[in-house]
DRENLUM-861188 format. One record per residue (C-alpha): residue in one letter; x, y, z; residue number from 0. Coordinates in nm, 3 decimals. Each point is the difference from the previous one (the first is absolute). Example, Ala and Ser with C-alpha at 12.3 -4.5 7.8 and 13.67 -1.06 7.14 Angstrom:
% residues 2
<pt aa="A" c1="1.230" c2="-0.450" c3="0.780" i="0"/>
<pt aa="S" c1="0.137" c2="0.344" c3="-0.066" i="1"/>
//
This chain:
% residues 279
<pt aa="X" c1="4.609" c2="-0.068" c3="-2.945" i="0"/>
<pt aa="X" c1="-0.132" c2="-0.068" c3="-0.408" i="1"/>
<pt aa="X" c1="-0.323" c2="0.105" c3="-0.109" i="2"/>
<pt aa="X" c1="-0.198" c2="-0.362" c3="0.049" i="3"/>
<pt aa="X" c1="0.125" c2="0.034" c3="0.383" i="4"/>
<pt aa="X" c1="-0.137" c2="0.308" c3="0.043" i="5"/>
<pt aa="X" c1="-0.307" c2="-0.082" c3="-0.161" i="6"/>
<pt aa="X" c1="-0.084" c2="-0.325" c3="0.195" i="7"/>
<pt aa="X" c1="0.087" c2="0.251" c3="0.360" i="8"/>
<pt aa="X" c1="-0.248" c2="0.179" c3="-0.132" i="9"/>
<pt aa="X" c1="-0.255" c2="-0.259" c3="-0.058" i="10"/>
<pt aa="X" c1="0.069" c2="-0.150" c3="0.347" i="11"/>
<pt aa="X" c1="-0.075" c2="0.314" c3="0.165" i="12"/>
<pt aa="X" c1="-0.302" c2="0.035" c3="-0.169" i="13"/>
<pt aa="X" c1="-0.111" c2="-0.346" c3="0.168" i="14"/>
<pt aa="X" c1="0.126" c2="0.096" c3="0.331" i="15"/>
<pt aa="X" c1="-0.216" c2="0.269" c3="0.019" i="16"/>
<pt aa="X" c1="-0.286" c2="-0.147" c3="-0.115" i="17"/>
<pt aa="X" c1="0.036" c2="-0.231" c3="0.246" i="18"/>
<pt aa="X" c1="-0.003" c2="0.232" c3="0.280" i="19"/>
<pt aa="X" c1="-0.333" c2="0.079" c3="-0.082" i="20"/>
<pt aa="X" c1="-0.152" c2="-0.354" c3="0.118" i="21"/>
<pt aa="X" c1="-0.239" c2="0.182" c3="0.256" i="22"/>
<pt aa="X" c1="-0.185" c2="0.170" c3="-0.298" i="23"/>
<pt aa="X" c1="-0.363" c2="-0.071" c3="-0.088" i="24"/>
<pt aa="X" c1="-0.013" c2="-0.273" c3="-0.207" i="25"/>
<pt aa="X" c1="-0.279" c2="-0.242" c3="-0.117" i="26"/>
<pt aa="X" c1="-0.044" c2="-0.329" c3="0.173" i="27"/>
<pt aa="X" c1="-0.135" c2="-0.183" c3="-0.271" i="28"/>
<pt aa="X" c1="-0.293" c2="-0.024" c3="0.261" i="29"/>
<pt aa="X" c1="-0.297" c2="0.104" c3="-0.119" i="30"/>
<pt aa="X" c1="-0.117" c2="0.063" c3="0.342" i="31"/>
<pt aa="X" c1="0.314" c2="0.207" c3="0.102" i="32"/>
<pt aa="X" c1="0.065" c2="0.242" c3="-0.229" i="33"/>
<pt aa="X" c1="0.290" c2="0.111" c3="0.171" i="34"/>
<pt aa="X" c1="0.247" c2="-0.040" c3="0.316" i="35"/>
<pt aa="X" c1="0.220" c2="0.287" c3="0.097" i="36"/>
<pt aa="X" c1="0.258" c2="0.035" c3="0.302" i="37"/>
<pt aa="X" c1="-0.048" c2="0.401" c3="0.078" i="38"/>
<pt aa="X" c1="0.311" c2="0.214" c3="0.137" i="39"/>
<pt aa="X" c1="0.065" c2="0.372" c3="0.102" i="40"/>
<pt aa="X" c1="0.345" c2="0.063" c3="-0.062" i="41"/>
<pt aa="X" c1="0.099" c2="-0.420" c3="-0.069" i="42"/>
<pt aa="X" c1="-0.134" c2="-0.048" c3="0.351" i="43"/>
<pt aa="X" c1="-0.275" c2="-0.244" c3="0.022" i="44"/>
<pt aa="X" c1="-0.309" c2="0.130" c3="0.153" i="45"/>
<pt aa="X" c1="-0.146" c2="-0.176" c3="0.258" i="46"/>
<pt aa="X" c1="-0.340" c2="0.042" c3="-0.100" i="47"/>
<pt aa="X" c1="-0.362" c2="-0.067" c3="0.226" i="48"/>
<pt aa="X" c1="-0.273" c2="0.129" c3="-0.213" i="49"/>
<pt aa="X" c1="-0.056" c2="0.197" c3="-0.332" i="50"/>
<pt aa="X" c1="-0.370" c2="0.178" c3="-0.149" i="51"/>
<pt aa="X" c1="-0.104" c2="0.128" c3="-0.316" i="52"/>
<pt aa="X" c1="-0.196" c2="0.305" c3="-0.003" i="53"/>
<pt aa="X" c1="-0.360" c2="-0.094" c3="-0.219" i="54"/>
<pt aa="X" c1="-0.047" c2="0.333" c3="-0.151" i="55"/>
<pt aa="X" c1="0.379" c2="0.093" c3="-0.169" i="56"/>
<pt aa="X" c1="0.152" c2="-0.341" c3="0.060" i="57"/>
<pt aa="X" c1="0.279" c2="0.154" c3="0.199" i="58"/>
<pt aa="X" c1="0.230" c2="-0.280" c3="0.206" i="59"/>
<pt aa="X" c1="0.111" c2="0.010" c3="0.293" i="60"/>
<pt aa="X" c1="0.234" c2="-0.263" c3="0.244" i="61"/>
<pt aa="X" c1="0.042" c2="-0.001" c3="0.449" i="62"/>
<pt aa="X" c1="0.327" c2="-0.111" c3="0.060" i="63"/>
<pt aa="X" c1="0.043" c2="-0.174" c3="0.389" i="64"/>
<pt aa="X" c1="0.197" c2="0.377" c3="0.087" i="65"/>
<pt aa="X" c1="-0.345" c2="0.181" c3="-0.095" i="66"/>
<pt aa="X" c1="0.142" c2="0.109" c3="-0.266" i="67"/>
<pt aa="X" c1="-0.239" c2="0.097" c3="-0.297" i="68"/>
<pt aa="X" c1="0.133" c2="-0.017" c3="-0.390" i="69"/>
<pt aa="X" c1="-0.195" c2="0.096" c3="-0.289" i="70"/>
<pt aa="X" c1="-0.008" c2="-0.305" c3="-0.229" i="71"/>
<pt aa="X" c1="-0.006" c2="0.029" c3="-0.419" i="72"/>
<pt aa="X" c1="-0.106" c2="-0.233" c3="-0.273" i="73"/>
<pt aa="X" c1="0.330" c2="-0.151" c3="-0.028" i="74"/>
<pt aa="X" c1="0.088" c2="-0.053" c3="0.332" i="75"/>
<pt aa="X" c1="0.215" c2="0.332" c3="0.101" i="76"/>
<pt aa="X" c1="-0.019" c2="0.091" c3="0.386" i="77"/>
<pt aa="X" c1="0.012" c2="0.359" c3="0.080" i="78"/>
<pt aa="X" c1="0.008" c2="0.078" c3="0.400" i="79"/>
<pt aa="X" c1="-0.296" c2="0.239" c3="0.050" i="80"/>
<pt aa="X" c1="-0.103" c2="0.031" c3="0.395" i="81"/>
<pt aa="X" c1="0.119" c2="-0.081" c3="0.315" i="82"/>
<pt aa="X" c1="-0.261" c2="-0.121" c3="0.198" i="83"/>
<pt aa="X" c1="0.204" c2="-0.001" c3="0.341" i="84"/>
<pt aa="X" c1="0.022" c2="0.377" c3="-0.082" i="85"/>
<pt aa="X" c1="-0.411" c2="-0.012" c3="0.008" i="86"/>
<pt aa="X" c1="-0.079" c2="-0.224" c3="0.204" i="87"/>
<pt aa="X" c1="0.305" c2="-0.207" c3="0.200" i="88"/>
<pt aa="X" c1="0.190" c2="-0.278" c3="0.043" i="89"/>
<pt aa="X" c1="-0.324" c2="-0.261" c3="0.013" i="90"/>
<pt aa="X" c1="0.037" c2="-0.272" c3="-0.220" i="91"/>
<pt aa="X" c1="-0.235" c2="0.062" c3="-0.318" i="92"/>
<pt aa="X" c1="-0.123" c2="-0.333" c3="-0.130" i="93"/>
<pt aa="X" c1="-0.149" c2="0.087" c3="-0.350" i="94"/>
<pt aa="X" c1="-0.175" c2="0.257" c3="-0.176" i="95"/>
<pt aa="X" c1="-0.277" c2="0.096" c3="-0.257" i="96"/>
<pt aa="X" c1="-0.067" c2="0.304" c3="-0.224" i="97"/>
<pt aa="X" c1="-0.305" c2="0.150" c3="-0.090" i="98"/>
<pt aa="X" c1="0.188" c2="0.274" c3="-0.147" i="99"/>
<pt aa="X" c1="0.344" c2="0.166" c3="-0.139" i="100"/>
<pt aa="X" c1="0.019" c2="0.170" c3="0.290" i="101"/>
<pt aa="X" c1="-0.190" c2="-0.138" c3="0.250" i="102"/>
<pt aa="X" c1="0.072" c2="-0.374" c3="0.153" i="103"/>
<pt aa="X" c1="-0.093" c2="-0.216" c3="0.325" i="104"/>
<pt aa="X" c1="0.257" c2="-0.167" c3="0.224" i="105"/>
<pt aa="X" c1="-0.047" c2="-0.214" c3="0.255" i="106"/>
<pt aa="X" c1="0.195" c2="-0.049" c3="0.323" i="107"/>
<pt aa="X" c1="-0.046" c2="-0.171" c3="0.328" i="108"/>
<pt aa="X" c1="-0.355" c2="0.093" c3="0.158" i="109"/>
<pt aa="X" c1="-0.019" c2="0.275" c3="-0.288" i="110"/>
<pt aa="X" c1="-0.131" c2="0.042" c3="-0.354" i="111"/>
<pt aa="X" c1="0.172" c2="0.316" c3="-0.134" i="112"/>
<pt aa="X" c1="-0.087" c2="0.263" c3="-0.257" i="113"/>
<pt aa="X" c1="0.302" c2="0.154" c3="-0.197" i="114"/>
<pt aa="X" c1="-0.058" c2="0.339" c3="-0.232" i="115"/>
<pt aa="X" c1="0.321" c2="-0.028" c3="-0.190" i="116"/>
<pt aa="X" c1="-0.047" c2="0.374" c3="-0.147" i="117"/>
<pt aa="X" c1="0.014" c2="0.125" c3="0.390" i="118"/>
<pt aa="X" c1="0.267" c2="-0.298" c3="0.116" i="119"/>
<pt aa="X" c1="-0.335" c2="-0.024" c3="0.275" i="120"/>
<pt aa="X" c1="-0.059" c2="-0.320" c3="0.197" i="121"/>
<pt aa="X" c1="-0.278" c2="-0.026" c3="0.220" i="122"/>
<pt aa="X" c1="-0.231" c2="-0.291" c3="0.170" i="123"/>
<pt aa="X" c1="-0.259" c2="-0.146" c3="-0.191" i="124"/>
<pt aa="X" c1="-0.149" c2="-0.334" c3="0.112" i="125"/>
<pt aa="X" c1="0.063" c2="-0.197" c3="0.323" i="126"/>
<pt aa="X" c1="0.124" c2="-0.393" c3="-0.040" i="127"/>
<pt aa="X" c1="-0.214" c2="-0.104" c3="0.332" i="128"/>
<pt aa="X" c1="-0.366" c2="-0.021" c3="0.007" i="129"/>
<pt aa="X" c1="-0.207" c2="0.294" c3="0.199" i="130"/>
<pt aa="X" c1="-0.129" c2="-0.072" c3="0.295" i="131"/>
<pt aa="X" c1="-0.327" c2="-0.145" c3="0.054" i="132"/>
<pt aa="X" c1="-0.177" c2="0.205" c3="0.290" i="133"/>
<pt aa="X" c1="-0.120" c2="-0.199" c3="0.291" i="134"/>
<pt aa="X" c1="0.223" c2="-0.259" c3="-0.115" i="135"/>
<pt aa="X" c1="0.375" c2="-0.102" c3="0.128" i="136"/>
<pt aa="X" c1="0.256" c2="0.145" c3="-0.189" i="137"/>
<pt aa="X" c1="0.377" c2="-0.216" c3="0.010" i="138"/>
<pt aa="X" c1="0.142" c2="0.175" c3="-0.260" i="139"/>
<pt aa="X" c1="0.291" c2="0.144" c3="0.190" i="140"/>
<pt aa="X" c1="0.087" c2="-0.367" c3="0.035" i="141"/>
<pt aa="X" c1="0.041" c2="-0.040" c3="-0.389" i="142"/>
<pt aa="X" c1="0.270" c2="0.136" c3="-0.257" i="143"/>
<pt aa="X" c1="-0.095" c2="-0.046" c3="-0.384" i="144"/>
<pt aa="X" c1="0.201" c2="-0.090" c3="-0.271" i="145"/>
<pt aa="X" c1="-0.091" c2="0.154" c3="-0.348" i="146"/>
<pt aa="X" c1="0.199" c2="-0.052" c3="-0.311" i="147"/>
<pt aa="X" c1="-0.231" c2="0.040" c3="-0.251" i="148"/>
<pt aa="X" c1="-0.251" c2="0.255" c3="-0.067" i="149"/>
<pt aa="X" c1="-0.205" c2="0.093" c3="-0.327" i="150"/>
<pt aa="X" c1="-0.209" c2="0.332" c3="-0.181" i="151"/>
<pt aa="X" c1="-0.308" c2="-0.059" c3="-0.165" i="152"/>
<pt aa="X" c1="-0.057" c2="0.326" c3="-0.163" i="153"/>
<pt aa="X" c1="-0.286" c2="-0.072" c3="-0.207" i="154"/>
<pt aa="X" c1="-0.164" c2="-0.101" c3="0.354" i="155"/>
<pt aa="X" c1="0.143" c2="0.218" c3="0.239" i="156"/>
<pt aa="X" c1="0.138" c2="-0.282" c3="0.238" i="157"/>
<pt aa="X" c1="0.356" c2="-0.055" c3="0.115" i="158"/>
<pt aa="X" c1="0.045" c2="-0.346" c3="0.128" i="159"/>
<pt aa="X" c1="0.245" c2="-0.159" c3="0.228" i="160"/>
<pt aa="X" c1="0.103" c2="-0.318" c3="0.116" i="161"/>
<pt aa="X" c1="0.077" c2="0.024" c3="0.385" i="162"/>
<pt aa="X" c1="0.128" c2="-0.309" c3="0.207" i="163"/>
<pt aa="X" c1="-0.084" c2="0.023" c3="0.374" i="164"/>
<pt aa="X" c1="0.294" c2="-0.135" c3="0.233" i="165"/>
<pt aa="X" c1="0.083" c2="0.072" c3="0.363" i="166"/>
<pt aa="X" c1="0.142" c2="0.338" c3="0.075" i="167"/>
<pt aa="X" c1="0.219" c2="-0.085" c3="0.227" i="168"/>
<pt aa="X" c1="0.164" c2="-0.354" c3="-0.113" i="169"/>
<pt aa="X" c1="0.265" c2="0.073" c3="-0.329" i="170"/>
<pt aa="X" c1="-0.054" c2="-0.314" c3="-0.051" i="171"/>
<pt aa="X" c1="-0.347" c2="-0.089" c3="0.058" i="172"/>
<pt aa="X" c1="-0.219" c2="-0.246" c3="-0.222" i="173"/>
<pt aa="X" c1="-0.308" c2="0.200" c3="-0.154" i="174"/>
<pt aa="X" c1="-0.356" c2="-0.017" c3="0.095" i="175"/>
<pt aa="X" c1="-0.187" c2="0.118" c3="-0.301" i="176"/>
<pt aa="X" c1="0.051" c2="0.129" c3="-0.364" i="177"/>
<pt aa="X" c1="-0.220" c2="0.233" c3="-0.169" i="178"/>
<pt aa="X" c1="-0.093" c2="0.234" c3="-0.305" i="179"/>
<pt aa="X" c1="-0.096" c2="0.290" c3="0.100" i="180"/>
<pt aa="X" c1="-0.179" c2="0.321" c3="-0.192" i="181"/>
<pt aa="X" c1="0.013" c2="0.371" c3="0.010" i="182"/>
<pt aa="X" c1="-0.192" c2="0.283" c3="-0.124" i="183"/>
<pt aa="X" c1="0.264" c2="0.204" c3="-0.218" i="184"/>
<pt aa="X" c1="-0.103" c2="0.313" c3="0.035" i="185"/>
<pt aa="X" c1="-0.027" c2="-0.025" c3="0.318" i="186"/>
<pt aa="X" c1="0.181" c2="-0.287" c3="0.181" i="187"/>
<pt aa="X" c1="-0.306" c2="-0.094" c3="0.146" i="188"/>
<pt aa="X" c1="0.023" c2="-0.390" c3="0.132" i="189"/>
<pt aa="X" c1="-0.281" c2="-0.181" c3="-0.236" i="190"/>
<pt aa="X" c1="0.037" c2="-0.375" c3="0.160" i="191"/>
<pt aa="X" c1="0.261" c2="-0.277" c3="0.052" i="192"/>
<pt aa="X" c1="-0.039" c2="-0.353" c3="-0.228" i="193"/>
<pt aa="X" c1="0.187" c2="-0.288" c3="0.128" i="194"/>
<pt aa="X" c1="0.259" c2="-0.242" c3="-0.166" i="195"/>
<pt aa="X" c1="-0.043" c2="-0.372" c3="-0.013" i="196"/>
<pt aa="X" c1="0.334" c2="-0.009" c3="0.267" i="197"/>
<pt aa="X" c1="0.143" c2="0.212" c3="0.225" i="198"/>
<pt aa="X" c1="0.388" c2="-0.080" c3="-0.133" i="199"/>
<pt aa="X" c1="-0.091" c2="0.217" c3="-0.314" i="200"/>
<pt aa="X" c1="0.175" c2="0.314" c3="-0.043" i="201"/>
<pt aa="X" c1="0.041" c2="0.119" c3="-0.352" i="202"/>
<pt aa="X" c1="0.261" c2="0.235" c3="-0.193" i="203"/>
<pt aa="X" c1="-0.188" c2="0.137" c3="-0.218" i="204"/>
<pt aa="X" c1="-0.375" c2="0.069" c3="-0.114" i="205"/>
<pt aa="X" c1="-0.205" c2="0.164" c3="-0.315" i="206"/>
<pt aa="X" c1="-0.326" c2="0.011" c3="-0.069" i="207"/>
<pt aa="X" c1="-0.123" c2="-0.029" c3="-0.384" i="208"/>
<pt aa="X" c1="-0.322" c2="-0.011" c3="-0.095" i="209"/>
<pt aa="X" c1="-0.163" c2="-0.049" c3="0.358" i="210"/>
<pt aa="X" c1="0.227" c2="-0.276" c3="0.004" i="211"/>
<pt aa="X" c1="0.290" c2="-0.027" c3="0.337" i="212"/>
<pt aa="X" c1="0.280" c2="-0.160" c3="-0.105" i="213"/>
<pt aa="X" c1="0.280" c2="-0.107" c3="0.286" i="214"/>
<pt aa="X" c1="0.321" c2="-0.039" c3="-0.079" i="215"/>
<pt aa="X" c1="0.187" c2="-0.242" c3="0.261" i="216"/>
<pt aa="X" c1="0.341" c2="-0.187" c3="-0.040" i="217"/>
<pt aa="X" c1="0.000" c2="-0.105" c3="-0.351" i="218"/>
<pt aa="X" c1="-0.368" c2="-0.018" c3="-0.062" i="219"/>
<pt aa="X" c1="-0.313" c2="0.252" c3="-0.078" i="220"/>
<pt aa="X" c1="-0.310" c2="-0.091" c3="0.120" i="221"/>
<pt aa="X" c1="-0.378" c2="0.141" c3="-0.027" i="222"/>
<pt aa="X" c1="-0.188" c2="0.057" c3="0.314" i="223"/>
<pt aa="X" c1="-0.374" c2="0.044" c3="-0.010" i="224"/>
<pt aa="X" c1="-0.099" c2="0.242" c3="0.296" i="225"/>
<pt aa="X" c1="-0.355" c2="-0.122" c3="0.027" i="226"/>
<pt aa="X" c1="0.087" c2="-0.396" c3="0.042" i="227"/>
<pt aa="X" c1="0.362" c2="0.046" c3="0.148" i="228"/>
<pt aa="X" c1="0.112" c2="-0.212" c3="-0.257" i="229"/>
<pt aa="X" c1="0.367" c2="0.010" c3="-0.163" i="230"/>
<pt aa="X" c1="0.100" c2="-0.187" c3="-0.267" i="231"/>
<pt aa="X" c1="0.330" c2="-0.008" c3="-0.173" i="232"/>
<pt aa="X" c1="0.026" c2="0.110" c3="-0.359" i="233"/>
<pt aa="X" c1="0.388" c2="-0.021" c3="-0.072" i="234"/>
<pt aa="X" c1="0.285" c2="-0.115" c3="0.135" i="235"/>
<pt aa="X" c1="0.296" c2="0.190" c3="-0.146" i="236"/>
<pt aa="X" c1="0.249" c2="-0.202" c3="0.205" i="237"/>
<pt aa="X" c1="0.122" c2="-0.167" c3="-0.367" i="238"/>
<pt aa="X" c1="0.000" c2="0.327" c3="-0.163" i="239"/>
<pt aa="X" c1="0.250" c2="0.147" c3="0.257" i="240"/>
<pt aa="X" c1="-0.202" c2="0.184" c3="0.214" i="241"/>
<pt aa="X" c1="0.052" c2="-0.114" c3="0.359" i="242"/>
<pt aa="X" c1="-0.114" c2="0.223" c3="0.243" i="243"/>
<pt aa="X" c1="-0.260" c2="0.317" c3="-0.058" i="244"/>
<pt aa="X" c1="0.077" c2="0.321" c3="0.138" i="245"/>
<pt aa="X" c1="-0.261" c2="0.187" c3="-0.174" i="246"/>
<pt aa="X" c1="-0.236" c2="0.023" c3="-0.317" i="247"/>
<pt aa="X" c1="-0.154" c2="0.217" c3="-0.199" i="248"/>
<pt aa="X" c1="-0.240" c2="0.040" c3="-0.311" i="249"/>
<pt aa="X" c1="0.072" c2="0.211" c3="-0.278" i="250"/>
<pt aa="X" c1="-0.309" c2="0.031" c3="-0.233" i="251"/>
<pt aa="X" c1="0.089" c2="0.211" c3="-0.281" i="252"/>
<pt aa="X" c1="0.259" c2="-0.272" c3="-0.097" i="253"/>
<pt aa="X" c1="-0.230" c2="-0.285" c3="0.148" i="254"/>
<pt aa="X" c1="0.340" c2="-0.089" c3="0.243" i="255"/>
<pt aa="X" c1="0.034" c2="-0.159" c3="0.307" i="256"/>
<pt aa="X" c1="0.312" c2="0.126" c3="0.199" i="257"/>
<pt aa="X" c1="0.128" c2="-0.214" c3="0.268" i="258"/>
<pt aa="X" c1="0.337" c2="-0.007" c3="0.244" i="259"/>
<pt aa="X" c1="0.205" c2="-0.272" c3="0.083" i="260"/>
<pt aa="X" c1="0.125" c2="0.089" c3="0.333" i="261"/>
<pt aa="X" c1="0.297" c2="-0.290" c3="-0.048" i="262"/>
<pt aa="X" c1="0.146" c2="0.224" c3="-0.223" i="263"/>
<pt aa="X" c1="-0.196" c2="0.319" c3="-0.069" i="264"/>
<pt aa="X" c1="-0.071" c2="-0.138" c3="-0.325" i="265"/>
<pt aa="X" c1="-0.310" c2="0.219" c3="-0.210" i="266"/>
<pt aa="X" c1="-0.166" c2="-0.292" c3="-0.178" i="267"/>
<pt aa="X" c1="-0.239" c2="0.098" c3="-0.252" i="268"/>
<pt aa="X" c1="-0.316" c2="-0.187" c3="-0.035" i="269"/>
<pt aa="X" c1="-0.249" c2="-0.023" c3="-0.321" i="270"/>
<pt aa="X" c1="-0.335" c2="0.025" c3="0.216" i="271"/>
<pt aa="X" c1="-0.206" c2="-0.114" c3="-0.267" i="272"/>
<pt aa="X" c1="0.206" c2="-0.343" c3="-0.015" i="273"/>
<pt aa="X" c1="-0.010" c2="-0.008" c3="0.374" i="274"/>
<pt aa="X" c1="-0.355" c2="0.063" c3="-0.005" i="275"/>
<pt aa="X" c1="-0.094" c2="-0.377" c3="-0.201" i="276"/>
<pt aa="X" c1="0.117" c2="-0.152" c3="0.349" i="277"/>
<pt aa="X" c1="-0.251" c2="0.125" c3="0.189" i="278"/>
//
């Protein structure tokens, strides 16, 4: 083979590997979405249901659908870091929320769950059913909830969920109420339960910024306003490739809102402050 053969083999294996890395953060030209990322451990897509951002160090963190925890870095490198069936067990955990590097809430059916990662700890926190009111009947052993969202308000010590009341015993059976519900974080305490405009809602994923709730359903995030019940839609993201939410979270030191597409596990970065002009 001559020297200009050689030369353009070269070239075209420069380009082939380049190519290979078409799952790298890019920009969108977006100036909404700042970013879009498919995240892997190993070249295996994750199949990813939630992901938090601790407020004090900015620490990352992403749940995959095997309760499997992974540290999460700036440029979108997974790193496994806990078990949780180890913890806790083979329940389904639905999302999570940090309110530090080493401390994070989980949430699985009937039970809110506090995880010390320092200790590899998990313990009960909050309860996804109301208490019961005395001298009042109680059904709630006829009810199952569905949570896939929850959110920590550190500034306010609250955790919030977003429970969906269906029957317990019917797989299949329609659902007869949807709520947001709020917990004291130190504690776990049950503060109240604020109702959704319908009982079909069921989001996958939540934050709260600046007192403001912000649910992330199918393709779109929407406000809700505990006091009037309200929620109103303030993106759709369904253009922008983001399909179906499996989680979000706020990062304020950058001024970055995270969210999962659970079509594909895709980490889109959002520029808040550009998201914010919709509201």
């Amino acid at each position: 083979m001559n020297r200009i053969s050689l030369t353009l083999t070269f070239l075209l294996s420069l380009c082939l590997i380049a190519c290979e890395g078409s799952d790298a953060d890019a920009p969108t030209g977006d100036p909404m979405v700042l970013s879009s990322q498919a995240l892997h451990l190993n070249a295996t897509p994750l199949d990813l249901v939630g992901v938090a951002v601790d407020p004090m160090t900015g620490s990352r963190f992403v749940l995959d659908r095997a309760n499997q925890l992974y540290d999460l870095n700036a440029q979108g490198h997974v790193t496994p870091r806990l078990d949780l069936r180890e913890v806790w067990g083979a329940d389904p955990m639905q999302d999570l929320c940090a309110v530090s590097d080493s401390e994070i809430f989980t949430v699985a059916p009937g039970f809110g769950i506090k995880v010390n990662l320092d200790t590899s700890e998990a313990q009960s926190h909050f309860c996804l059913e109301p208490e019961d009111v005395p001298g009042q009947m109680n059904d709630w052993d006829e009810w199952r909830h569905e949570t896939h969202a929850i959110a920590c308000d550190l500034e306010s010590a609250l955790i919030y969920g977003q429970p969906q009341t269906l029957p317990r015993d019917e797989e299949n059976g329609a659902p007869v109420r949807s709520e947001v519900s709020l917990y004291d974080l130190p504690s776990g305490e049950d503060i109240g339960w604020y109702p959704l405009p319908s009982e079909l809602f069921i989001a996958g994923g939540m934050v709260v910024i600046d007192e403001t709730i912000l649910l992330g359903r199918g393709s779109t995030i929407s406000s809700y306003d505990l006091w009037s019940g309200a929620l109103e839609p303030v993106v759709d993201l369904a253009h922008r490739g983001l399909t179906r939410i499996e989680g979000l979270a706020y990062d304020a030191q950058r001024g970055e809102l995270l969210a999962i597409d659970g079509a594909d596990s895709q980490l889109f970065t959002l520029d808040f402050e550009v998201m914010r002009g919709s509201f």
